[in-house]
ZAMARGU-4260 file (C-alpha; in steps of 0.2 Angstrom, whole numbers, plus 5000, padded with zeros to 4 digits):
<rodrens>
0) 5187/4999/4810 | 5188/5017/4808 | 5170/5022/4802 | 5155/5014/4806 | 5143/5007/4794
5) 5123/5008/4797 | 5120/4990/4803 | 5133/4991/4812 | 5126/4992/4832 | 5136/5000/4847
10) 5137/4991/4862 | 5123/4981/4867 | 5111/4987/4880 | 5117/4973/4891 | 5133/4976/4893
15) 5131/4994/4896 | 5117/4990/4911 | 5130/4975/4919 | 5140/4990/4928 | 5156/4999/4924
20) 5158/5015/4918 | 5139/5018/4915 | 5133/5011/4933 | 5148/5022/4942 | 5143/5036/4934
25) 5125/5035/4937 | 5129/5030/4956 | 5142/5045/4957 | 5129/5058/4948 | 5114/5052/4960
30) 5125/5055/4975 | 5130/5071/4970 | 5112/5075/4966 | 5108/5070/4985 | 5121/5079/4992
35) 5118/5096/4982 | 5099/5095/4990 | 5105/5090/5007 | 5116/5107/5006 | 5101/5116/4998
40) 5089/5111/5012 | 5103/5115/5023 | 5105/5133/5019 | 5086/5135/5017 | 5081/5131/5036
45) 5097/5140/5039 | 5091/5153/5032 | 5076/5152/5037 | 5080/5151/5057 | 5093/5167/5056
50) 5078/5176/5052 | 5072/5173/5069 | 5075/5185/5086 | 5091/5176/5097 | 5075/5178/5109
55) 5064/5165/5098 | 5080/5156/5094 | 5082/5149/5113 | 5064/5147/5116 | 5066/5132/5102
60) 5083/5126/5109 | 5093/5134/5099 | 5109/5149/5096 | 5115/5160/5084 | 5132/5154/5087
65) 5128/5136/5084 | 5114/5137/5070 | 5123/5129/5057 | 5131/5114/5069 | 5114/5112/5075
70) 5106/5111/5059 | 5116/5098/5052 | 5113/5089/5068 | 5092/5089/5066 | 5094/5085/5048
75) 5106/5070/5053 | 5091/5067/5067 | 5081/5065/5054 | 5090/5051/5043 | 5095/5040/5058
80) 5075/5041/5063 | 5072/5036/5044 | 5085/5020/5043 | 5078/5016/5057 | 5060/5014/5051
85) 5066/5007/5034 | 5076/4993/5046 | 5060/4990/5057 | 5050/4988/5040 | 5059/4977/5032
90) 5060/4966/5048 | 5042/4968/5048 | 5041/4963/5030 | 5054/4947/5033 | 5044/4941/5047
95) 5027/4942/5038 | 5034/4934/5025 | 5040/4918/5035 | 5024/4920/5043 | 5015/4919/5026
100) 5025/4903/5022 | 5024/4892/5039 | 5005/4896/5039 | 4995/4879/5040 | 4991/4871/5020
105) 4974/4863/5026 | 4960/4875/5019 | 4946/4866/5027 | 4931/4877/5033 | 4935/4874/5053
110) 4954/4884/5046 | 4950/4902/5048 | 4965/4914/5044 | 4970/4927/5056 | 4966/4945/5051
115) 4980/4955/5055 | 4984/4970/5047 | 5003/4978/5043 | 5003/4996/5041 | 5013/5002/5026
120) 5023/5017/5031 | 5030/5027/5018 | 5046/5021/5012 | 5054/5039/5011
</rodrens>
């Protein structure tokens, strides 16, 4: 059909949200978008460092020559150290949660349920 009449409906909202084209596309876009702000943070500190004296430079570990490796290296630092929390988390989160469910049913007033206390870190 070569025209479309007005209660006629396009694709239902479900088959659009099951994946294909739509869900490739938003992954693609979204991984484009973190990668354009990786580079911009990148140039930024870059920036940012190059500004400093080769003499200020070494007292933080670092060279002109090597700026951009060493850079990337911190910034790569920085994700491992953030998988890693997000891993520990969601072991913490696994084993509370098989904790919550092996915990004794009897409710009687002799029971008294431990207090402990998870901290929930930022899930950046």
């Amino acid at each position: 059909m070569m025209f479309r009449t007005s209660n006629e409906k396009g694709p239902s909202r479900d088959r659009l949200n099951r994946g294909g084209t739509w869900r490739r596309l938003g992954r693609a876009l979204g991984f484009a978008a973190r990668e354009w702000h990786q580079d911009r943070d990148t140039f930024a500190i870059k920036r940012a460092l190059s500004r400093l004296s080769d003499r200020r430079l070494h007292l933080i570990g670092l060279r002109r020559q090597t700026l951009e490796t060493d850079v990337r290296r911190m910034i790569w630092d920085i994700e491992e150290e953030r998988n890693i929390g997000a891993e520990v988390l969601q072991i913490l989160d696994d084993a509370h949660a098989r904790n919550r469910n092996s915990e004794p049913r009897d409710r009687s007033p002799s029971y008294r349920k431990p207090t402990t206390h998870i901290a929930k870190l930022d899930r950046a």
